[in-house]
N, CA, C and O atoms as CSV, one atom per row, in Angstrom:
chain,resi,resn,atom,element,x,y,z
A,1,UNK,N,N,3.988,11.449,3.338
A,1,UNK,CA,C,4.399,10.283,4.044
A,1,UNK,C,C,5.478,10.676,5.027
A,1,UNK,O,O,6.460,11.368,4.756
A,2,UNK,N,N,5.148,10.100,6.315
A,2,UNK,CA,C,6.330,11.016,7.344
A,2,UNK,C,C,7.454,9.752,7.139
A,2,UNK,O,O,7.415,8.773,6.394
A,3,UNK,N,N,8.537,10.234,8.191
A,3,UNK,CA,C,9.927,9.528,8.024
A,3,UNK,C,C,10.078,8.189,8.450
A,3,UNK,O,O,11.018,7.459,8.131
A,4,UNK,N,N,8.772,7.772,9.450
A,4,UNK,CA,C,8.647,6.663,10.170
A,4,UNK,C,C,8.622,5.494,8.833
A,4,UNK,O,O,8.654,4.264,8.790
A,5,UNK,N,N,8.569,6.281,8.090
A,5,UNK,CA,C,7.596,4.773,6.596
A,5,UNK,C,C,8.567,5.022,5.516
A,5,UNK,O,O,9.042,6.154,5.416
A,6,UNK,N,N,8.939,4.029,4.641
A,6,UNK,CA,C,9.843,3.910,3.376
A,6,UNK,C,C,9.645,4.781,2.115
A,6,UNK,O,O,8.526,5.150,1.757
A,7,UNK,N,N,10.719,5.074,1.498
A,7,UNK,CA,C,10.601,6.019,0.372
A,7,UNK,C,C,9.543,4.662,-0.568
A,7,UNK,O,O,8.536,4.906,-1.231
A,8,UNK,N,N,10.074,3.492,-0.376
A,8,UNK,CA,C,9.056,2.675,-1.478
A,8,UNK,C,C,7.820,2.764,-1.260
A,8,UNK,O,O,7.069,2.417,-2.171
A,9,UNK,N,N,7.284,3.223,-0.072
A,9,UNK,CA,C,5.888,3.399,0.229
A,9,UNK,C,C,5.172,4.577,-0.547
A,9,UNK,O,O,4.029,4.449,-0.985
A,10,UNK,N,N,5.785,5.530,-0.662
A,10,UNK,CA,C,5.636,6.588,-2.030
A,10,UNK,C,C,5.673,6.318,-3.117
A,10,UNK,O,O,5.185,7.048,-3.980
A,11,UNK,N,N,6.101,5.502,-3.301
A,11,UNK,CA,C,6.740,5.224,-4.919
A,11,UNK,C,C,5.288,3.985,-5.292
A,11,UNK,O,O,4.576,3.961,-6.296
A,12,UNK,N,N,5.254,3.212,-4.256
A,12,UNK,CA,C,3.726,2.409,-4.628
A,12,UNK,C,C,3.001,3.126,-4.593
A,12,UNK,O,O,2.477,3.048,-5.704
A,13,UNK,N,N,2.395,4.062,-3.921
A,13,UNK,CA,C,1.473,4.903,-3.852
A,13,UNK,C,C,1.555,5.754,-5.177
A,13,UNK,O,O,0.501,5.972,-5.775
A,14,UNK,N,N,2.305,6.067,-5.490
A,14,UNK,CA,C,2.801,6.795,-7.431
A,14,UNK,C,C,2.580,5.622,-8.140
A,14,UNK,O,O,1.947,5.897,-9.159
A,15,UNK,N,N,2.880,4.152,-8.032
A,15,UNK,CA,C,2.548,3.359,-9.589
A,15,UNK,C,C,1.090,2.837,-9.119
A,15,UNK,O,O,0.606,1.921,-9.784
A,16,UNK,N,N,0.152,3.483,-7.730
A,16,UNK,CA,C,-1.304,3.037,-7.992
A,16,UNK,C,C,-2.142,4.076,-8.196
A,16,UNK,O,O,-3.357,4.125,-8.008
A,17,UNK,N,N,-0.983,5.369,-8.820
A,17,UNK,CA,C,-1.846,6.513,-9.398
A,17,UNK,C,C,-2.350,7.309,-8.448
A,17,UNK,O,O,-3.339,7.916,-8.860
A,18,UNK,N,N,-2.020,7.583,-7.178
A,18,UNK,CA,C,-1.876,8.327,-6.265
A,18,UNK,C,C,-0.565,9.875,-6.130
A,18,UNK,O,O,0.632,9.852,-5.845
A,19,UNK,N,N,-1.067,10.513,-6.320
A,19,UNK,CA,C,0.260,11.535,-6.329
A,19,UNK,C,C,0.595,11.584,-4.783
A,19,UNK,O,O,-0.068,11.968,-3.819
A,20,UNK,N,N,1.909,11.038,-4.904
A,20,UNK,CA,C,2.792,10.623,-3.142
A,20,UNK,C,C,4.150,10.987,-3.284
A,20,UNK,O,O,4.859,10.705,-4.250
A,21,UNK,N,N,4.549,11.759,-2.070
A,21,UNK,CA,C,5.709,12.228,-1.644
A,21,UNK,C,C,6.256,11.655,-0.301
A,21,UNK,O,O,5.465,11.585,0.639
A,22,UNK,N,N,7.105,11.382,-0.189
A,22,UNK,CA,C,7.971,11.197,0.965
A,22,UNK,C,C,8.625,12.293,1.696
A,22,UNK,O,O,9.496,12.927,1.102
A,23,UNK,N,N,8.327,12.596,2.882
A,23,UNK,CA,C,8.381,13.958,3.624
A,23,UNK,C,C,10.188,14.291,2.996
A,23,UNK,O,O,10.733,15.281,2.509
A,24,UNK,N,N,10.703,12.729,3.371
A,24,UNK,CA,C,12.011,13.096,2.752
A,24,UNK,C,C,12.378,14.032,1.288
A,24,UNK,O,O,13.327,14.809,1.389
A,25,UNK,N,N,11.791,13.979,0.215
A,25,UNK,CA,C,11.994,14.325,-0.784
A,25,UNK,C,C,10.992,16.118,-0.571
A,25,UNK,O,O,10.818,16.729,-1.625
A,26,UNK,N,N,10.630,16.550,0.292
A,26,UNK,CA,C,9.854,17.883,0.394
A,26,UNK,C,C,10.509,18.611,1.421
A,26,UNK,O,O,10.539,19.817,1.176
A,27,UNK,N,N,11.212,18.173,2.830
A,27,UNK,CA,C,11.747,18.749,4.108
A,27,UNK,C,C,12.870,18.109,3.960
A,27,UNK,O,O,13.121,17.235,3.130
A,28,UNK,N,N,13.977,18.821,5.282
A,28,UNK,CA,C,14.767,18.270,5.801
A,28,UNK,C,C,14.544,17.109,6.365
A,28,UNK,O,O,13.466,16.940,6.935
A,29,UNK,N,N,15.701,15.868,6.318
A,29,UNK,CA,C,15.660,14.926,7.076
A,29,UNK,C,C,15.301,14.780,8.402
A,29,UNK,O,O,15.032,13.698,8.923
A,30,UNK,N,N,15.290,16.304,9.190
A,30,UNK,CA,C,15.196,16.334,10.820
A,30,UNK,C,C,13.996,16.947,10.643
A,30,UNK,O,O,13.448,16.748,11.727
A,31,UNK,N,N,13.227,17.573,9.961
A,31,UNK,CA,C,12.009,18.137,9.798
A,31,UNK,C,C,11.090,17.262,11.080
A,31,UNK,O,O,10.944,16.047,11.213
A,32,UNK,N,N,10.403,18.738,12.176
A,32,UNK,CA,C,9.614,18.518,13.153
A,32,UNK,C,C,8.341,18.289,12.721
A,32,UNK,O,O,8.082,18.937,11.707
A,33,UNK,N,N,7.392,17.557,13.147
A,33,UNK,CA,C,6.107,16.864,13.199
A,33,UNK,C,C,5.026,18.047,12.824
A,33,UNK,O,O,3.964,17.783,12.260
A,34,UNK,N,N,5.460,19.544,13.247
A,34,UNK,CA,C,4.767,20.801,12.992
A,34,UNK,C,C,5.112,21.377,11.729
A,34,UNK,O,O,4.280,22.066,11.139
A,35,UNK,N,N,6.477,21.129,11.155
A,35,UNK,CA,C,6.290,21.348,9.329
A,35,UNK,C,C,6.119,20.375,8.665
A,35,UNK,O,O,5.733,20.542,7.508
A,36,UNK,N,N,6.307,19.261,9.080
A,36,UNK,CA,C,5.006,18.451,8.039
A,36,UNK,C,C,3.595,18.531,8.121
A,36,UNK,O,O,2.909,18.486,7.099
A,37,UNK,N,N,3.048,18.659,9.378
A,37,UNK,CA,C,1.667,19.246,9.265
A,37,UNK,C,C,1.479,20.372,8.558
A,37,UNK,O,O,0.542,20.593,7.791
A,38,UNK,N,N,2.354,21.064,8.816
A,38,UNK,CA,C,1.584,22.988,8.118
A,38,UNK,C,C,1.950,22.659,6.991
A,38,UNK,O,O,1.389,23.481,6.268
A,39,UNK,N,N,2.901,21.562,5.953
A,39,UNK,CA,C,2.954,21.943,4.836
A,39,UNK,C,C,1.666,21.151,4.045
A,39,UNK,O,O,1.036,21.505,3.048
A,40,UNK,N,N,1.485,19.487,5.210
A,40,UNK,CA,C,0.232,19.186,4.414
A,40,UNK,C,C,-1.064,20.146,4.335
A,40,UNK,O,O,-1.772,20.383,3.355
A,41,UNK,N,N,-1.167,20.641,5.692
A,41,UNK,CA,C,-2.311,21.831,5.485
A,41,UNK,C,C,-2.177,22.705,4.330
A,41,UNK,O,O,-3.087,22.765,3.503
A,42,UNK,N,N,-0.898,23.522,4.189
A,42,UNK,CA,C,-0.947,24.415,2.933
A,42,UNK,C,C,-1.047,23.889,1.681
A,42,UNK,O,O,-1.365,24.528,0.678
A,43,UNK,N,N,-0.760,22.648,1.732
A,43,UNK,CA,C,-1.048,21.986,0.676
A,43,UNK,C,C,-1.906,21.022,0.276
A,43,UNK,O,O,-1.712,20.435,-0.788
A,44,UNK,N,N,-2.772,20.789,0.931
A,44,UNK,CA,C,-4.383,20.071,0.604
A,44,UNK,C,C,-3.979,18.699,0.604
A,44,UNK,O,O,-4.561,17.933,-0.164
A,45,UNK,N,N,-2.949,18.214,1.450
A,45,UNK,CA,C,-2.336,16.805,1.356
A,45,UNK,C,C,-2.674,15.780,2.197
A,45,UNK,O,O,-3.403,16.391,2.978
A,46,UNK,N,N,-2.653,14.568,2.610
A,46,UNK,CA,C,-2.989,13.533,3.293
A,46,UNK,C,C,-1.563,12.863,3.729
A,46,UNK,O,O,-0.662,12.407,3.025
A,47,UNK,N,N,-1.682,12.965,5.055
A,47,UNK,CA,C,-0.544,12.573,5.820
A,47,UNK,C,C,-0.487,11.093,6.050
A,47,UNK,O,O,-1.181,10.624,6.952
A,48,UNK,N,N,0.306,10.277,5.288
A,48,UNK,CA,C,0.543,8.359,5.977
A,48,UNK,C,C,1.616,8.087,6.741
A,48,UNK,O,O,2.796,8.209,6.410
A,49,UNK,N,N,1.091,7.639,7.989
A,49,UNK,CA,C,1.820,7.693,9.026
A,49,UNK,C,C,2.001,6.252,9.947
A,49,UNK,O,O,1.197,5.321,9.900
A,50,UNK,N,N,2.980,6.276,10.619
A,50,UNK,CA,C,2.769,5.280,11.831
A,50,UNK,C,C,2.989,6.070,13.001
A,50,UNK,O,O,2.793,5.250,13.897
A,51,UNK,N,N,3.264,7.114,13.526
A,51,UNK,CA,C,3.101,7.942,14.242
A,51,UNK,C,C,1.853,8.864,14.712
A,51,UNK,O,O,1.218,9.822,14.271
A,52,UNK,N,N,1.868,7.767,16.219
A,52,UNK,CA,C,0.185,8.563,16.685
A,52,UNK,C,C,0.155,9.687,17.339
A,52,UNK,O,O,-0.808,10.093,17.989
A,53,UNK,N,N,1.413,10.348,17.170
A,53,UNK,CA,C,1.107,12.469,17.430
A,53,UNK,C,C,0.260,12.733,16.008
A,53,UNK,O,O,-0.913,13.088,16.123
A,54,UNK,N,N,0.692,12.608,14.998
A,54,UNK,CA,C,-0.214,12.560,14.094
A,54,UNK,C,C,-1.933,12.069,13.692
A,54,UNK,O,O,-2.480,12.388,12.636
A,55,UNK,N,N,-2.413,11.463,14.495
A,55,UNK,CA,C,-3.369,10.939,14.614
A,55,UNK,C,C,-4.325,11.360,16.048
A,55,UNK,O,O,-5.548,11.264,16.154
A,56,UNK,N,N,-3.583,11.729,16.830
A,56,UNK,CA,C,-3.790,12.474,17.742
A,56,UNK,C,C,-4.607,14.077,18.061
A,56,UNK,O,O,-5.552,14.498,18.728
A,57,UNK,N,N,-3.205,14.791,16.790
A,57,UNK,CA,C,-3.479,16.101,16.189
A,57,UNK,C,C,-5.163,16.245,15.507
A,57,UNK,O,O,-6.017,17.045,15.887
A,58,UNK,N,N,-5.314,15.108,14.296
A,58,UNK,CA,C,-6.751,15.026,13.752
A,58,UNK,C,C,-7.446,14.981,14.357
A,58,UNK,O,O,-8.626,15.180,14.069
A,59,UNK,N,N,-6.856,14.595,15.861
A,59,UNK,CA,C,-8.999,14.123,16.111
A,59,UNK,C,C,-8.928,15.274,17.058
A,59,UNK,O,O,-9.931,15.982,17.144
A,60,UNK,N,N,-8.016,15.522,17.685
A,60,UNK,CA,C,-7.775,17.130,19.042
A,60,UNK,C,C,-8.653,18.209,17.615
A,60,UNK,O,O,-9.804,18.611,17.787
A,61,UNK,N,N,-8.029,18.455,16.583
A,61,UNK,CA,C,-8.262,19.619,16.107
A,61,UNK,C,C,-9.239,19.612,15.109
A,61,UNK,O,O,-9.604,18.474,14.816
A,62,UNK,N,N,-10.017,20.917,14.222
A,62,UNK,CA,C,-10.898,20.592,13.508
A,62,UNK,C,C,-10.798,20.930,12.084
A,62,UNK,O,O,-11.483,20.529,11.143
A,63,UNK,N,N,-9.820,21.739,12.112
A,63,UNK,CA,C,-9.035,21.625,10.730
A,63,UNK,C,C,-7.422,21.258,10.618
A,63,UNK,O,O,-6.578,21.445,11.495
A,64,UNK,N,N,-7.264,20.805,9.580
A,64,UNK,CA,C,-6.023,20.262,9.315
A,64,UNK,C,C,-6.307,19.412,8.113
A,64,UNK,O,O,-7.342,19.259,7.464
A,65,UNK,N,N,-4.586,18.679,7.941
A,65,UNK,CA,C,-5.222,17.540,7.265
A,65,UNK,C,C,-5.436,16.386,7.403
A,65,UNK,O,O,-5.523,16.276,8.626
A,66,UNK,N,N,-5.625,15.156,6.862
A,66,UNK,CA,C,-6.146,14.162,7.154
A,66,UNK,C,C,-5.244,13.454,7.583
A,66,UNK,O,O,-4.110,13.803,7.255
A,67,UNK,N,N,-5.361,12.412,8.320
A,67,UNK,CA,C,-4.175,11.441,8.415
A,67,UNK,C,C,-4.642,9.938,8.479
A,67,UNK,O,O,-5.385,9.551,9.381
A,68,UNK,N,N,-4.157,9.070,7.441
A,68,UNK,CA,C,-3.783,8.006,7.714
A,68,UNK,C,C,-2.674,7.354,8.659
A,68,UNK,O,O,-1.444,7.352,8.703
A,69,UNK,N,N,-3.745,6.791,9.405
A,69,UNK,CA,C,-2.751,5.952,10.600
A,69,UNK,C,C,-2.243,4.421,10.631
A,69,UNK,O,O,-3.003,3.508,10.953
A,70,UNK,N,N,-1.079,4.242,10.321
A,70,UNK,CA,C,-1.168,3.475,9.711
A,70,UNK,C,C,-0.343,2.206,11.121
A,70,UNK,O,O,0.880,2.165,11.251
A,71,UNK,N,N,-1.204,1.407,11.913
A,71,UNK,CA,C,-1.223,0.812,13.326
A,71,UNK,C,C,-0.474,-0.423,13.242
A,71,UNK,O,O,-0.724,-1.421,13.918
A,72,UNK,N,N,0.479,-0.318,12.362
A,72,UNK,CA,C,1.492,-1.760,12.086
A,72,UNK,C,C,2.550,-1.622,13.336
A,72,UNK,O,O,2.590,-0.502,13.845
A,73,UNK,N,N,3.244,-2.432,13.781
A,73,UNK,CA,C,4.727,-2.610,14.430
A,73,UNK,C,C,5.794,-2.506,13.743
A,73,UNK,O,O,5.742,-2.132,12.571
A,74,UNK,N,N,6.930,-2.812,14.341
A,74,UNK,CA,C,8.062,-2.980,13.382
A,74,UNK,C,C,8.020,-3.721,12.596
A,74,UNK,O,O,7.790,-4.889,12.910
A,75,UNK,N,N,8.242,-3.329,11.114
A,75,UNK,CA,C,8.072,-4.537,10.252
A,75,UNK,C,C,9.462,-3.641,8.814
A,75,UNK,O,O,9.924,-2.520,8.601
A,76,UNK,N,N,9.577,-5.046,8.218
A,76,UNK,CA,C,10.661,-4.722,7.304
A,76,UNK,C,C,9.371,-3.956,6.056
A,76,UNK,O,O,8.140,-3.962,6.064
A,77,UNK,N,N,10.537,-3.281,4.960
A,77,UNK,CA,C,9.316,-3.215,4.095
A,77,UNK,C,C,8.780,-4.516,3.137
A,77,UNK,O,O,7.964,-4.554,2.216
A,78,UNK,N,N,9.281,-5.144,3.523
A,78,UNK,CA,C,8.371,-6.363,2.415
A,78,UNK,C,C,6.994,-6.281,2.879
A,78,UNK,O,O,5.905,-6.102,2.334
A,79,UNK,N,N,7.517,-6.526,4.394
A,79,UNK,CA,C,6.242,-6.920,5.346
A,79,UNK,C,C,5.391,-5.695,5.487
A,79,UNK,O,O,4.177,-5.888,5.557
A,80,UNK,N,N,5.840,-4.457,5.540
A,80,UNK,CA,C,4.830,-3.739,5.170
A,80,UNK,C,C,3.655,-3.284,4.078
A,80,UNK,O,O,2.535,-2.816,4.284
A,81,UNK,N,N,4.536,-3.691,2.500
A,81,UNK,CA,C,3.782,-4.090,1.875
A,81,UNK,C,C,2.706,-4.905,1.437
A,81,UNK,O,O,1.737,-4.600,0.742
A,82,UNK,N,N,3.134,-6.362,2.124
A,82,UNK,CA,C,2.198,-7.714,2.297
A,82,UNK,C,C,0.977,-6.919,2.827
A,82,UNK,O,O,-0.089,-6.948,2.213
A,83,UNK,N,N,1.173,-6.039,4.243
A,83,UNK,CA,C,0.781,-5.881,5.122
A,83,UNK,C,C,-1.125,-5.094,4.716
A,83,UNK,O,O,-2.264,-5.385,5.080
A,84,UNK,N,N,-0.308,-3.677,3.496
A,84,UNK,CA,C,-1.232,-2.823,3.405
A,84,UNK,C,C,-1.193,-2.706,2.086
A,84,UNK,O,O,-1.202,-1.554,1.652
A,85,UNK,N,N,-1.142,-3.820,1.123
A,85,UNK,CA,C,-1.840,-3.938,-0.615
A,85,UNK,C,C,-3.131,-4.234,-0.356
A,85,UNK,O,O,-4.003,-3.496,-0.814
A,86,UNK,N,N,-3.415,-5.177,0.294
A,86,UNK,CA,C,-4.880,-5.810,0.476
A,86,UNK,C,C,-5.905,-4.880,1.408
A,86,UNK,O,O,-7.111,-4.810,1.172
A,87,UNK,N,N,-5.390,-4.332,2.263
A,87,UNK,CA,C,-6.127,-3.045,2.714
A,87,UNK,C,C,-6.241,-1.691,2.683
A,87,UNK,O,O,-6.828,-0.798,3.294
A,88,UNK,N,N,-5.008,-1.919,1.187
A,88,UNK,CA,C,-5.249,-0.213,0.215
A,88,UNK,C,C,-6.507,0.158,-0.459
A,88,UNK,O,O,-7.392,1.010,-0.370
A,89,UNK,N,N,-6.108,-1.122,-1.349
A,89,UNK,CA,C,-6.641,-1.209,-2.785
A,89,UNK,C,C,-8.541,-1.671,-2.580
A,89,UNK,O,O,-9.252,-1.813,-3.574
């Protein structure tokens, strides 16, 4: 999960039995857009994002890893949650 999105967004993604990390809790806080990619690559991981360099990268290239794009606006996290339970699950 990159920095754009909430540590609680990991943490739901962990109580719906998803193994989820928050880039925060794996990199530095300033960590560039190119070590979170190479670490999801080295690590067989799925990137959730609101950032479309990320989404960009997937479709330009033919390996990597996957990315969820996730096409919301500014929103608090309540509202992000409201937002994407019903179009997780």
């Amino acid at each position: 999960m990159d920095a754009q999105l909430p540590l609680a967004l990991a943490e739901w993604l962990r109580a719906q039995g998803h193994t989820a990390d928050h880039v925060f809790e794996l990199l530095s806080v300033d960590a560039p857009d190119q070590a979170i990619w190479a670490l999801a690559q080295d690590q067989n991981r799925i990137i959730v994002t609101k950032d479309r360099d990320f989404a960009i990268w997937a479709a330009d290239r033919r390996s990597g890893p996957q990315v969820v794009w996730l096409r919301l606006g500014n929103a608090t996290r309540r509202m992000l949650m409201e937002w994407l339970e019903p179009k997780w699950l």
